[in-house]
C-alpha positions in Angstrom: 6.9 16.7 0.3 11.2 17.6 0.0 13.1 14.9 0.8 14.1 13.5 3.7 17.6 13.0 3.0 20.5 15.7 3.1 23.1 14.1 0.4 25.7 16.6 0.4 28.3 16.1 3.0 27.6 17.4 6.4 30.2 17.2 8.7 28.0 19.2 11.3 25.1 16.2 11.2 24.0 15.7 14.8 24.9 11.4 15.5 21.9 9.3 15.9 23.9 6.3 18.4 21.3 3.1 18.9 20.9 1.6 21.5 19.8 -1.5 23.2 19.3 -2.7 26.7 22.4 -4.9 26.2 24.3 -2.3 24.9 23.7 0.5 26.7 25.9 -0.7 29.8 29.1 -0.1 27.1 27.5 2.9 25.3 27.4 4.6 28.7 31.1 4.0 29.7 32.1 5.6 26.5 30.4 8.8 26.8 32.1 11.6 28.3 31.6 12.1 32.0 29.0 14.9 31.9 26.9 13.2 29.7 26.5 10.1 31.2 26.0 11.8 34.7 22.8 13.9 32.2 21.9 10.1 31.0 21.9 9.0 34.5 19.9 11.7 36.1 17.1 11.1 33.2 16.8 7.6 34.1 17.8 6.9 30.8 17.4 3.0 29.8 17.7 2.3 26.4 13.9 1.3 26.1 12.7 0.8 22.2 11.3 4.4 21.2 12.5 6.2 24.2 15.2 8.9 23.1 17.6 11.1 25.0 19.1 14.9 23.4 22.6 15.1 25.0 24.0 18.1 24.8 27.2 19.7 24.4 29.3 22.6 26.8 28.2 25.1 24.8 24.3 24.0 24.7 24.3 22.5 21.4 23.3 19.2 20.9 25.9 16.5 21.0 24.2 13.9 20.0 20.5 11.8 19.7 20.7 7.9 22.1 17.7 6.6 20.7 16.7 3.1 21.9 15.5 -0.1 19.8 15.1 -3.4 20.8 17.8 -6.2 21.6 18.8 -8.3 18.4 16.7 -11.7 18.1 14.0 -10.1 20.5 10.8 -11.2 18.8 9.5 -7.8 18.9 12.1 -6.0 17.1 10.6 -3.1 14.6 12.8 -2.6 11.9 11.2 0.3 11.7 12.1 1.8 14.7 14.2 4.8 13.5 10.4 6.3 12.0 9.3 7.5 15.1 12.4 9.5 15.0 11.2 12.5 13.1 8.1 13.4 15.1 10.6 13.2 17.9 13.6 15.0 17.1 14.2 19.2 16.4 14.9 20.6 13.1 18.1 19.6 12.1 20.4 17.6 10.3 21.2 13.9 12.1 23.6 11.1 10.4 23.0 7.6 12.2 25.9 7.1 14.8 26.1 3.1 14.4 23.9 0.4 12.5 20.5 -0.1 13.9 19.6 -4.1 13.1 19.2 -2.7 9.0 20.4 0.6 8.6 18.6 0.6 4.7 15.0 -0.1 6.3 15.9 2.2 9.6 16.8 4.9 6.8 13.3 3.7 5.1 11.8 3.8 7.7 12.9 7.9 8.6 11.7 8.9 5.3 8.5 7.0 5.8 7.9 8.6 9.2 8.3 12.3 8.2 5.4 11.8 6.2 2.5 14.3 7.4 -1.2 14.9 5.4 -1.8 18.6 5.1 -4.3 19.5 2.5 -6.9 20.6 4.9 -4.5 21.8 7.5 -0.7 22.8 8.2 1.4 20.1 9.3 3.4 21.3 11.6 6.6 18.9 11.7 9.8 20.2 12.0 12.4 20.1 9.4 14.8 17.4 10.5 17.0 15.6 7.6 19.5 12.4 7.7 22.5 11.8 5.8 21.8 8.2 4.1 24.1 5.5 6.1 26.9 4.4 3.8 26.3 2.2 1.0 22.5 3.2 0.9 21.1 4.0 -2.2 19.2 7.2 -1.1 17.8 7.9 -4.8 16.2 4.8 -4.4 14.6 5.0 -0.5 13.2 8.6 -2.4 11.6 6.9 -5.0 10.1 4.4 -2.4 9.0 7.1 -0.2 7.5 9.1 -2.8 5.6 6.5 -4.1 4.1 5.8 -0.3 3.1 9.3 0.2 1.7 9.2 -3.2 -0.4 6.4 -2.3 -1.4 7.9 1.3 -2.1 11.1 -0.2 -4.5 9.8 -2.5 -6.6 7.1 0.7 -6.2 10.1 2.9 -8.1 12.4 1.0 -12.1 12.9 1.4 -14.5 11.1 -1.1 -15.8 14.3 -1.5 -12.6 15.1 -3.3 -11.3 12.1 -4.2 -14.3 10.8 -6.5 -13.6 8.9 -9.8 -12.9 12.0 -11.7 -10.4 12.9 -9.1 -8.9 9.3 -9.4 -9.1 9.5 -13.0 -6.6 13.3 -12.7 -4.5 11.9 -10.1 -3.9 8.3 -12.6 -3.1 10.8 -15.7 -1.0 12.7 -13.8 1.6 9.8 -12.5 1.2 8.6 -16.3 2.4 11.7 -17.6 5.1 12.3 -15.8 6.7 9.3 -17.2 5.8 9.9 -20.4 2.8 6.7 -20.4 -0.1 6.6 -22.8 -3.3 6.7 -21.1 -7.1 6.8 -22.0 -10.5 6.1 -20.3 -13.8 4.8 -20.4 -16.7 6.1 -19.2 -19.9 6.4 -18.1 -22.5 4.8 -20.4 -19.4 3.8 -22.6 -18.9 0.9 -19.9 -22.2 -0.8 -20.5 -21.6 -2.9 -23.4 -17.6 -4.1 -22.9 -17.4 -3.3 -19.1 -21.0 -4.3 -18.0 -20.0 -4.8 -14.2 -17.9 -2.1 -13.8 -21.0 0.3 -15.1 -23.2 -1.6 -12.9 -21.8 -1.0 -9.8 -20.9 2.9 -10.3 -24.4 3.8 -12.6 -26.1 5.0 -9.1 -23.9 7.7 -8.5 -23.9 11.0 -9.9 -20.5 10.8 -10.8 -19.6 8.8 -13.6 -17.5 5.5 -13.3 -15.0 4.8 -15.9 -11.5 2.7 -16.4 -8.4 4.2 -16.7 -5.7 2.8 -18.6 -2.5 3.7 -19.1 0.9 1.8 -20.7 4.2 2.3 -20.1 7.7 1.0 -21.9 9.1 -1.0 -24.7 6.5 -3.5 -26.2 9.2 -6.3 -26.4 10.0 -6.1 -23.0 8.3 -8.5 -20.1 4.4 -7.7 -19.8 3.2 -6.9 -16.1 -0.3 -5.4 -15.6 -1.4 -4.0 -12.3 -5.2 -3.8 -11.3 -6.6 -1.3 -8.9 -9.8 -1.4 -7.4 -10.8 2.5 -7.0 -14.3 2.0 -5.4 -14.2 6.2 -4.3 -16.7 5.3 -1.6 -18.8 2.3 -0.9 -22.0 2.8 0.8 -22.8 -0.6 0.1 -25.6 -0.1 -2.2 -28.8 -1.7 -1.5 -27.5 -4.0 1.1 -26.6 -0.6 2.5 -23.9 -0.3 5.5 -24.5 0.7 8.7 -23.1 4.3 9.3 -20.0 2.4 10.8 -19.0 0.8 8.3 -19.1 3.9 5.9 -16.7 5.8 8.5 -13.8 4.6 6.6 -14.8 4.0 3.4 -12.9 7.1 1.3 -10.7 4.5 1.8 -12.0 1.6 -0.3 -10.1 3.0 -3.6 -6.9 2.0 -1.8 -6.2 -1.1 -4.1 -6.0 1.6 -6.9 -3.5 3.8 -4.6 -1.1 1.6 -4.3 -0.9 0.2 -7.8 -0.3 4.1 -8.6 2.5 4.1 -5.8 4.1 0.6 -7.1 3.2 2.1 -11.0 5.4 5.2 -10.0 8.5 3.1 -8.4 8.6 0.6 -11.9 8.5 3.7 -13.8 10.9 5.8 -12.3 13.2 3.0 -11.9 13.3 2.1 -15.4 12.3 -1.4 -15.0 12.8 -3.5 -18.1 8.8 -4.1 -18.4 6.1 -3.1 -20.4 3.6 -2.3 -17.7 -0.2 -1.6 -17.7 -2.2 -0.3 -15.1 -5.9 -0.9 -15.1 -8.4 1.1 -12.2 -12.1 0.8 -12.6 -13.2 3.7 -10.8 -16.3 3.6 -9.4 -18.5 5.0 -6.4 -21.1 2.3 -5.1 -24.3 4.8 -4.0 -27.7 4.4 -3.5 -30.7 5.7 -5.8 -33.4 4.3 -7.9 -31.0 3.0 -10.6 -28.7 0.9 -8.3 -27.8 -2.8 -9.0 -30.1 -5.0 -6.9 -29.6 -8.3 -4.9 -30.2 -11.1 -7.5 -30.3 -9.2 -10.3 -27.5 -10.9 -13.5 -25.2 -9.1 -15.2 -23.0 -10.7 -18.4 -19.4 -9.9 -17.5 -16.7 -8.9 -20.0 -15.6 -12.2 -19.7 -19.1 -13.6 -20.7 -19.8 -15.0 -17.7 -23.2 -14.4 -15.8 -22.8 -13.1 -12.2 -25.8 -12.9 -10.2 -25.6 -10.4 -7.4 -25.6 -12.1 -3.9 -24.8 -8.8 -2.1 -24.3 -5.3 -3.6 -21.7 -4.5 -0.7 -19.0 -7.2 -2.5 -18.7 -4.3 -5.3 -15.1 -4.5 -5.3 -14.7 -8.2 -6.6 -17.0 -6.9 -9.4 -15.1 -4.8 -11.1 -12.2 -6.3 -10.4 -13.5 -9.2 -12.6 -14.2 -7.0 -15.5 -10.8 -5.3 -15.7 -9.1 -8.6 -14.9 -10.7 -10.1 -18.0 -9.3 -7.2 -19.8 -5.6 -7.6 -18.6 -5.9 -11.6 -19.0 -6.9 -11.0 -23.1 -3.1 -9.5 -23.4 -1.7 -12.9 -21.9 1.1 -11.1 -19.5 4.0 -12.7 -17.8 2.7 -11.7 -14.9 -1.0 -10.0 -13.5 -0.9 -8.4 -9.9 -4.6 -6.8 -8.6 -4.4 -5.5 -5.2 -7.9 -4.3 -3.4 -9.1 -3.5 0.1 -12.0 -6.6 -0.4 -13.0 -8.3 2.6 -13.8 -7.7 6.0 -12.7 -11.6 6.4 -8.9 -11.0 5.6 -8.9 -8.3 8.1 -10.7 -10.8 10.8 -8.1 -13.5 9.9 -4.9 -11.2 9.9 -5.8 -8.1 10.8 -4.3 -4.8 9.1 -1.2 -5.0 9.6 -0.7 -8.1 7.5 -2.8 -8.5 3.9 -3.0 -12.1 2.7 -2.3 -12.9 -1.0 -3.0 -15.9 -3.3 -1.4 -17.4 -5.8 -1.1 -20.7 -7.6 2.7 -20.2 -8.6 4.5 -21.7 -6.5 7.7 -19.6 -6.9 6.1 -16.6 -7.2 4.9 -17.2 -3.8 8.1 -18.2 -2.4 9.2 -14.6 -3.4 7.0 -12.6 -2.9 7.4 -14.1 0.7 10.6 -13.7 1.0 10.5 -10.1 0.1 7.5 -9.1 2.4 10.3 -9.9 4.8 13.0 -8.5 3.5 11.2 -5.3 2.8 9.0 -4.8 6.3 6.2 -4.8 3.9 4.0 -8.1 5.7 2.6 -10.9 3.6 0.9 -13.7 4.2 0.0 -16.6 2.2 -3.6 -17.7 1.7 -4.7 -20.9 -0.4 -7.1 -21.0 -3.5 -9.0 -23.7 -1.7 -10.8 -25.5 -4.5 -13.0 -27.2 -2.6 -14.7 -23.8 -2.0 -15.3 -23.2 -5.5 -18.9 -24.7 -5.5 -19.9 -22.2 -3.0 -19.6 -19.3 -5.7 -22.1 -21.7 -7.7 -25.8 -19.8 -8.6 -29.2 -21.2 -9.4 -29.2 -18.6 -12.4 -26.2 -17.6 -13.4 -22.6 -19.4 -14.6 -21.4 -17.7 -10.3 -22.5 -15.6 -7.6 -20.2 -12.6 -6.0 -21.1 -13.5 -2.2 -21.9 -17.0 -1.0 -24.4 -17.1 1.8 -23.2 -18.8 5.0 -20.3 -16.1 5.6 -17.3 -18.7 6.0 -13.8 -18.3 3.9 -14.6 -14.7 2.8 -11.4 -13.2 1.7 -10.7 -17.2 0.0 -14.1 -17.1 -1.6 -13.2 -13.5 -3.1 -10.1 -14.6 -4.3 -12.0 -17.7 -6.1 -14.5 -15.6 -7.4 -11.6 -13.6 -9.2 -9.8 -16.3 -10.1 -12.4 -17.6 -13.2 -12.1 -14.2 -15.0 -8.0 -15.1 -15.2 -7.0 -17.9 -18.0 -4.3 -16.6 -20.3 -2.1 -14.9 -17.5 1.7 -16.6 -17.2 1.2 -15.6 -13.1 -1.4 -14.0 -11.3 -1.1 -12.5 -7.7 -3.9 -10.9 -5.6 -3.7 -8.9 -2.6 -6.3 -8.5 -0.3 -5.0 -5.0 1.7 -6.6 -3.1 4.2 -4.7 0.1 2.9 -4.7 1.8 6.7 -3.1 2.0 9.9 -5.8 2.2 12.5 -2.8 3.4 14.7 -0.2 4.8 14.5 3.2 3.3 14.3 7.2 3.9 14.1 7.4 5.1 10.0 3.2 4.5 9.9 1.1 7.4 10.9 -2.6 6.6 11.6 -4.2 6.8 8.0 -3.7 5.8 4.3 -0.9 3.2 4.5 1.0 2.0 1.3 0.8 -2.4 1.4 2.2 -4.7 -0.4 3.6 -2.3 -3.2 7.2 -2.0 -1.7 7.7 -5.7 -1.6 6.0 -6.4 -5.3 7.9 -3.5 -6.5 11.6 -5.5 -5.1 10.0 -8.7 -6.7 9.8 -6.5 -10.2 13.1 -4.9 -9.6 15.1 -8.7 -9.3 13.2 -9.8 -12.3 13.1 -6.5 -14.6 15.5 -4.3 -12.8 
């Protein structure tokens, strides 16, 4: 998609002026008599999301009032200003005043114009903003590029997004930047990526692992792990037709490491990154992996199969134990895994686990700062004995169905030693609804925040 942003001057840009119950009273006495009679007459109220189009003597618009919420409320949207591009007619608009942040309320436009059109025109109309002063536009593109990259990619059909697909659109991103990339796959996974070919050897589409490197070898290593399950029936234990409804979006783990892969790289960040997405699609047929069957891990580690539907954890584990062999500063997975995170948060806000303390703190801290919501979870150790098998050195689901986004971040956990850090993400990867700068489908988690935490240690 063009950019949002108009960067060359535009003295004719139509003023966006914010507004707030509190405010409004002043706003109104300052507009010209005509239009605050036209305000008046609308029953105008500076209500978040309501707008009003003022216009001009000669039937122009004047300008855009658009209303967000009073400062301190505790239901402010910082992203706001993203409804404002399915509202407003083509045009170019420059923001009146500052809105609470005027770089997430710019964010936040970008992010909103956003519209999925493979199958179908999008009809939007072309509206543009002139970046507030003192924003970095270049940067809010690279953001928002990366987002629509990643919603692109959950948005599309399993039918068209399979692991071959995954595999193109992974290449792709790495060639653009120049990164050297190969993959494994089919039966080349069954001897040093045993649960990775496990879990995709029903399907007639061939899983595999792409890899691809990027930057200096001296510099700082961070390796990002994607989990691309291309659809999850659930296997064996299969789902009911439910649960499939959304599951062309269970490769959204490997989306957004794509989307946070494209900001480092196009920012230039001072690492030497590697992205890691086992691919897979978890179907049904004579070959699938069984309940209770064993499989060695890369790792070495026996895992006996408790459930076939907690495919994501398993090869996760395989391409973790890859990424942990190269000892990196810092290893970041994210994956849509668990039914219990979304129970516990919901989907607006993916937990994530660490054991480094200031890692945490940060990547905290910039979930805030970004818009981009976090939440902490612990590593309980107590819970480690229920991953514990009769058979095998762990199991990938404990029965009893307690703790199951903590148990899945345990289970992970023992295929990562050597790693300085390790961070894991448990998203959802969708907006059920839609929301200011977050249409309903494919959403983009957790990669703008870990993308600011790379930029203040890398940038």
């Amino acid at each position: 998609m063009p950019s949002v942003f108009e960067t060359a001057p535009n003295a004719t840009a139509i003023p966006i002026t914010f507004a707030t119950k509190s405010t409004w009273e002043a706003i109104t006495a300052g507009l010209p008599a005509p239009a605050r009679q036209f305000a008046q007459a609308n029953g105008f109220s500076a209500k978040p999301g309501k707008y009003l189009i003022l216009p001009a003597a000669d039937g122009q618009i004047a300008q855009v009032i658009f209303g967000i919420e009073d400062e301190g409320s505790k239901s402010r949207d910082l992203f706001r200003a993203g409804s404002l591009p399915g509202l407003l007619p083509a045009g170019i608009y420059r923001f009146a005043n500052a809105p609470h942040d005027a770089r997430l309320a710019a964010l936040a436009f970008a992010l909103g114009s956003y519209r999925f059109g493979r199958y179908r025109k999008a009809d939007a109309a072309d509206v543009r903003l002139v970046p507030p002063d003192g924003v970095d536009a270049a940067e809010l593109v690279r953001i928002s590029e990366a987002a629509f990259l990643a919603r692109d990619l959950i948005n599309t059909p399993s039918n068209d997004m399979g692991p071959a697909e995954l595999e193109a659109a992974a290449r792709d991103v790495a060639a653009r930047f120049g990164a050297s990339s190969v993959c494994v796959t089919g039966e080349e996974l069954a001897k040093n990526f045993p649960l990775i070919h496990a879990v995709g050897m029903a399907s007639s589409r061939a899983p595999r692992l792409i890899d691809f490197s990027w930057g200096d070898p001296a510099h700082p290593k961070v390796t990002l792990v994607g989990k691309g399950v291309c659809f999850d029936t659930g296997g064996l234990d299969l789902k009911p037709s439910s649960g499939m409804l959304l599951m062309k979006k269970d490769m959204g783990g490997a989306a957004n490491v794509l989307a946070l892969a494209q900001m480092v790289m196009d920012a230039k960040l001072k690492v030497r990154l590697r992205v890691l997405i086992p691919a897979v699609e978890n179907a049904v047929a004579g070959n699938a992996f069984r309940p209770m069957d064993v499989f060695k891990s890369r790792k070495g580690l026996t895992v006996e199969i408790g459930n076939t539907d907690a495919e994501g954890r398993l090869i996760l584990a395989d391409a973790l134990a890859l990424a942990d062999e190269e000892k990196p500063e810092l290893l970041v997975d994210l994956g849509t895994l668990t039914g219990a995170a979304r129970v516990a948060l919901g989907p607006d806000l993916p937990p994530f686990y660490t054991n480094d303390e200031t890692l945490a703190a940060d990547v905290a801290r910039l979930a805030r700062q970004e818009n981009d919501p976090l939440w902490r979870m612990p590593l309980w150790p107590p819970y480690d004995s229920w991953l514990d098998s009769k058979v095998a050195n762990i199991n990938n689901a404990p029965s009893g169905g307690f703790a199951g986004s903590i148990t899945c971040a345990l289970f992970l956990q023992r295929f990562v030693e050597a790693a300085k850090s390790w961070l894991h993400v448990d998203i959802y990867g969708w907006t059920p609804s839609a929301k200011p700068a977050r249409p309903e489908g494919g959403e983009c988690q957790a990669a703008r925040a870990i993308y600011q935490l790379l930029s203040e240690r890398y940038g």
